[in-house]
N, C-alpha and C positions, 0 to 999 in steps of 0.2 A: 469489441470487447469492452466492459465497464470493469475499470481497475479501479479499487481503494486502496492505498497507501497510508499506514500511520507514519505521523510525522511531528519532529520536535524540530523548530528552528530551520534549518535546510536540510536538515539531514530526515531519514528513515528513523525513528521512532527505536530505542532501544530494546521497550519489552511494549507488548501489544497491550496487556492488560493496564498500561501505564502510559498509554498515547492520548496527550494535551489535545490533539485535532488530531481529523483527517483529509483527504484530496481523495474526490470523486473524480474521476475521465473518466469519455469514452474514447479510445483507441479504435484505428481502421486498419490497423496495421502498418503505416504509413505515418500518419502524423494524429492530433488531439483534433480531437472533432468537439467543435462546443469549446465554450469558456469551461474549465474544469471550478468543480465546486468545493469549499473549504468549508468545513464544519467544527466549528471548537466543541468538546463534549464536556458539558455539562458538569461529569466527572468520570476520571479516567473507571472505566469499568471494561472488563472483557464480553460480558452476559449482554450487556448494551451495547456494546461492538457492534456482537457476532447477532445481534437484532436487527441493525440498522444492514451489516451487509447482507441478510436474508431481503428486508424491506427492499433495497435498493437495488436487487438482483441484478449483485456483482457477480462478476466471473473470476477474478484473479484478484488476490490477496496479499500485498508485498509489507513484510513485516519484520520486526529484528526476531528480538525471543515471543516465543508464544508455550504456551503451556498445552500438554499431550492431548489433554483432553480437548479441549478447544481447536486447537490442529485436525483431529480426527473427528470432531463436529463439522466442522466445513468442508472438511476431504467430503466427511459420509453427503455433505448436500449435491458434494460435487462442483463445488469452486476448487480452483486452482491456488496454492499458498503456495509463495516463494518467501520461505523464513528465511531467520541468521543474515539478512540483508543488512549490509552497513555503507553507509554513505549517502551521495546529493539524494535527496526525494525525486528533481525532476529529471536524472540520468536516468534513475531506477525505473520510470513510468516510460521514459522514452523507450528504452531496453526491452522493457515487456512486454510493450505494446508491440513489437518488432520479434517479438520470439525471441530475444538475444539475451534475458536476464535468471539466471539460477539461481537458488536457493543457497543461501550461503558465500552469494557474492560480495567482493571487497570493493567499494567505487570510490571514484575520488569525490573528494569534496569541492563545491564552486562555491566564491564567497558571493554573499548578497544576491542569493535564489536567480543567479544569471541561469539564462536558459541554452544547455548544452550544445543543441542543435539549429 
């Protein structure tokens, strides 16, 4: 699975159309395949976002707030969003790559981007 995650700092990205970077994986279900990729954008845009994860033919989407429309652009492509995500970036990615993270989940936070697992 190729997850994108927005992300501010260590954490998940509070609103999607407002994410500084992102983190490309790919997930086997088991652990991060590959050096996972980090992208700063340019400027935080949703239109450009939801471009790059069409380009990058992600599968799953893990995000805080996103707006309806945009939500149901990527549902309709058929990627996977898990909004209302709050907390570590790299819990989140370990979690979903593993099938273990919903939409609207509270995580803890790790200081200085330690790696959960």
């Amino acid at each position: 699975m190729k997850i994108l995650i927005t992300i501010h700092a260590n954490s998940v990205a509070q609103r999607f159309d407002l994410a500084p970077e992102v983190l490309i994986a790919h997930h086997d279900g088991y652990q991060v395949v590959d050096e996972p990729r980090t992208i700063i954008m340019s400027r935080p845009s949703a239109e450009e976002l939801c471009n790059l994860i069409i380009k990058e033919n992600i599968t799953t989407v893990i995000c805080g707030g996103i707006e309806e429309r945009h939500y149901k652009f990527l549902v309709w492509k058929q990627i996977n969003v898990l909004d209302s995500v709050i907390g570590d970036y790299l819990t989140a990615l370990h979690l979903a790559g593993r099938g273990k993270l919903s939409a609207g989940a509270i995580l803890p936070s790790l200081p200085d981007k330690e790696d959960p697992v």
